[in-house]
KOLROVEX-866401 format. One record per residue (C-alpha): residue number from 1; residue in three letters; chain; x, y, z. Coordinates in nm, 2 decimals. Each point is the difference from the previous one (the first is absolute). Example, Ala and Ser with C-alpha at 12.3 -4.5 7.8 and 13.67 -1.06 7.14 Angstrom:
REM residues 2
+-----+---------+--------+--------+--------+--------+
: num : residuo : cadena :     px :     py :     pz :
+-----+---------+--------+--------+--------+--------+
:   1 :     Ala :      A :   1.23 :  -0.45 :   0.78 :
:   2 :     Ser :      A :   0.14 :   0.34 :  -0.07 :
+-----+---------+--------+--------+--------+--------+
REM end
This chain:
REM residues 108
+-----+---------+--------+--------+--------+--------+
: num : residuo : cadena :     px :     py :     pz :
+-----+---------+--------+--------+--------+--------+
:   1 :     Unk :      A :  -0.22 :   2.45 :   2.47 :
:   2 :     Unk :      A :   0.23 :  -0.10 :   0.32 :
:   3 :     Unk :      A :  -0.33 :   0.11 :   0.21 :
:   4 :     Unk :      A :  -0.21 :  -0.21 :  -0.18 :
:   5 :     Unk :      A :   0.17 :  -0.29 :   0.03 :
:   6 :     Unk :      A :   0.04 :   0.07 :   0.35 :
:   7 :     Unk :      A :  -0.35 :   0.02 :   0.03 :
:   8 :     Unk :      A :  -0.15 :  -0.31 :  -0.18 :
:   9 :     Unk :      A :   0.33 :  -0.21 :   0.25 :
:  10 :     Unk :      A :  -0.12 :   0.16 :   0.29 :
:  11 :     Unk :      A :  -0.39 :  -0.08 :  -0.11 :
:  12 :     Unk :      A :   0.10 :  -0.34 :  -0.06 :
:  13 :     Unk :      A :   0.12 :  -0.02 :   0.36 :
:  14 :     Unk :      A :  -0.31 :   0.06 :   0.13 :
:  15 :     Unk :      A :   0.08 :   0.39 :   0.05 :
:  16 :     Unk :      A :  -0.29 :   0.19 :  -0.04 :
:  17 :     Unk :      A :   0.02 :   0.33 :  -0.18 :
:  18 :     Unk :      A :  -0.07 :   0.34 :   0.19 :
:  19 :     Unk :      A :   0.14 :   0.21 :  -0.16 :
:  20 :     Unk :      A :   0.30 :   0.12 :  -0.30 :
:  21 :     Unk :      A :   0.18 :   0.33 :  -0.02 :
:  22 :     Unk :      A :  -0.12 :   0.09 :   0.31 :
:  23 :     Unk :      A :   0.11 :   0.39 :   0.05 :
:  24 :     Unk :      A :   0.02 :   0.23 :   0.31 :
:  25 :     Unk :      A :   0.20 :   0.34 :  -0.05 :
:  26 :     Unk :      A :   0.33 :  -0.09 :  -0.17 :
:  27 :     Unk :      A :  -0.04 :  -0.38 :   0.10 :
:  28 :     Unk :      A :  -0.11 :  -0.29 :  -0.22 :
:  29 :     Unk :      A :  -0.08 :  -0.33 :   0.13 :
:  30 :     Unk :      A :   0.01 :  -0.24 :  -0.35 :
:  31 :     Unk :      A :  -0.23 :  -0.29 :   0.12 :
:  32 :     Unk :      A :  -0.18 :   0.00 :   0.36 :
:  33 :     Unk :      A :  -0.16 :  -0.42 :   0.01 :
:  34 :     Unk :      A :  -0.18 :  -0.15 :   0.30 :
:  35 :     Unk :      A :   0.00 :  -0.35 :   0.09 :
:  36 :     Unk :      A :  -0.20 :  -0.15 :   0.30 :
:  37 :     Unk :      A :   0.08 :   0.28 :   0.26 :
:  38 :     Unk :      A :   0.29 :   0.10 :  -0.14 :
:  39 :     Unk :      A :   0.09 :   0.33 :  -0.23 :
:  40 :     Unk :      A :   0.32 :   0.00 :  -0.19 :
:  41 :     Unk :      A :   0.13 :   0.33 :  -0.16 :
:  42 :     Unk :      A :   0.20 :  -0.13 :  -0.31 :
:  43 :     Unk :      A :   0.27 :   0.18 :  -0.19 :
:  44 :     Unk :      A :   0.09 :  -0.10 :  -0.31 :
:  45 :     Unk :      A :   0.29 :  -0.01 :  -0.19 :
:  46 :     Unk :      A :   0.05 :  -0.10 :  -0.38 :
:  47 :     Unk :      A :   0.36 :  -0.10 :  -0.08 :
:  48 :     Unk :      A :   0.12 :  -0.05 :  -0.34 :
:  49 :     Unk :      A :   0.23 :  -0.31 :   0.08 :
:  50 :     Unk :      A :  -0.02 :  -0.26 :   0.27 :
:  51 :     Unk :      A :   0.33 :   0.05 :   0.17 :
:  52 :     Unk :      A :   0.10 :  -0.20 :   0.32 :
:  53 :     Unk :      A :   0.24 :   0.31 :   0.10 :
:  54 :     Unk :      A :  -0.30 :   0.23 :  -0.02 :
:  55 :     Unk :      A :  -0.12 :   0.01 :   0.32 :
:  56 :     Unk :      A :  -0.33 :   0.14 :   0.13 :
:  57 :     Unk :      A :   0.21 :   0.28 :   0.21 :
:  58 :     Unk :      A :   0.11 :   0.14 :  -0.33 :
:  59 :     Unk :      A :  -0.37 :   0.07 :  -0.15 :
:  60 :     Unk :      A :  -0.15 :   0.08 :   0.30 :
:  61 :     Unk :      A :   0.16 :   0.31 :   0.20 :
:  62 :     Unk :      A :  -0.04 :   0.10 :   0.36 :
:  63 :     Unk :      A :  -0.14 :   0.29 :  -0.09 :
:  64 :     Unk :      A :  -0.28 :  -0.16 :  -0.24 :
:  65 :     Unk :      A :  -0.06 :  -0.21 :   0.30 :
:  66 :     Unk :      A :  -0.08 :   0.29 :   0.21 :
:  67 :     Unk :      A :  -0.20 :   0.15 :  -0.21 :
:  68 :     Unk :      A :  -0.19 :  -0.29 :  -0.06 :
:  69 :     Unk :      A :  -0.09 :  -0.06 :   0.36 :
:  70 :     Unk :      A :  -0.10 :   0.34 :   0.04 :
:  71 :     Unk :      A :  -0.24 :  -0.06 :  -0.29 :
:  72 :     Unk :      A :  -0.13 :  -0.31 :   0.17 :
:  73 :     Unk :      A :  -0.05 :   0.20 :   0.33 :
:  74 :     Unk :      A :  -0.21 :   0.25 :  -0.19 :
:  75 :     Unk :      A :  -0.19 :  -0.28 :  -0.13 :
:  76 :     Unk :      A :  -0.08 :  -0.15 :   0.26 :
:  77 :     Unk :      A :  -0.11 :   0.30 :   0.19 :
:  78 :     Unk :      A :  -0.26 :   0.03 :  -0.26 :
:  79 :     Unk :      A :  -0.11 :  -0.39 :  -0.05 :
:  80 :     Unk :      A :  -0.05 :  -0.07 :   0.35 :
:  81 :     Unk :      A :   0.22 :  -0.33 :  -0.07 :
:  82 :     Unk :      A :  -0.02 :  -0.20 :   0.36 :
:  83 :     Unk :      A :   0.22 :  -0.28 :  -0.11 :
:  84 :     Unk :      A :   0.36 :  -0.10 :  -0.05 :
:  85 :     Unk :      A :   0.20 :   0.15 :  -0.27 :
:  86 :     Unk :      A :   0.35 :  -0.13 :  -0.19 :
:  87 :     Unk :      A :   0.19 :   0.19 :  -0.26 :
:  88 :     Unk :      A :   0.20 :  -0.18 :  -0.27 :
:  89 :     Unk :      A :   0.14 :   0.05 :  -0.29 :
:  90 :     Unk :      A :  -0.01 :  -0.19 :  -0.31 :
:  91 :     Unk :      A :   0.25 :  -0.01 :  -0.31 :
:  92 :     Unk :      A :  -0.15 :  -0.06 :  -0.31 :
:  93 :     Unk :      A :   0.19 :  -0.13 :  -0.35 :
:  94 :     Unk :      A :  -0.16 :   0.00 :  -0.29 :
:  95 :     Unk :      A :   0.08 :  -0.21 :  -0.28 :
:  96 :     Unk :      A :   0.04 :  -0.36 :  -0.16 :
:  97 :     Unk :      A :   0.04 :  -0.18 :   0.38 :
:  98 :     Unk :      A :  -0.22 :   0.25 :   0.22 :
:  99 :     Unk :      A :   0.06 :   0.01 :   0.34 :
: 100 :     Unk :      A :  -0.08 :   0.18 :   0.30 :
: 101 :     Unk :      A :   0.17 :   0.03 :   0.38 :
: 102 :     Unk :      A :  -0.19 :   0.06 :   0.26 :
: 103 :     Unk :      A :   0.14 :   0.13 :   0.30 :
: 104 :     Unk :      A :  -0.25 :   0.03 :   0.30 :
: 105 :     Unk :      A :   0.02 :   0.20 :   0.26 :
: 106 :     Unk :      A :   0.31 :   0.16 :  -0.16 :
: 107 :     Unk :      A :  -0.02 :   0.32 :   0.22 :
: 108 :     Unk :      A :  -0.27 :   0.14 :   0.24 :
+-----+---------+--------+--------+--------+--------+
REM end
């Protein structure tokens, strides 16, 4: 559901979509979107409740981020991308006052 959500925000933002659960060996990119010259490797995270004191730090690990840009690298050495690229992260909550945080260019 998080992913979804993520998705139709991102769409809305002009973000067009490439790709979703993009997977290279043990790597999974959720949401891959291009807009103008620009690709964005998305990862998404789905929190129960919106918490000020949960920070982006806790949900997104150095290790997931280094697994994620080596599943970007491999992607990209089959796409043939010859553009910029960004990752970011967005945190999703669900519920009766949806909202969504969207961090760009979180790491890279």
């Amino acid at each position: 559901m998080g992913e979804a959500m993520a998705l139709q925000y991102l769409e809305h933002q002009g973000y067009q979509l490439v790709e979703r659960n993009y997977r290279s060996g043990r790597g999974e990119i959720d949401i891959i979107v291009i807009k103008e010259r620009l690709l964005v490797f998305a990862e998404v995270k789905t929190c129960s409740v919106f918490h000020r004191e949960s920070m982006v730090e806790d949900k997104v690990t150095w290790y997931q981020r280094e697994k994620i840009k080596l599943t970007a690298h491999r992607y990209l050495s089959e796409s043939n991308w010859n553009g910029g690229i960004r990752f970011d992260v967005l945190m999703v909550y669900p519920g009766e006052q949806e909202s969504i945080q969207h961090f760009k260019g979180y790491f890279g």
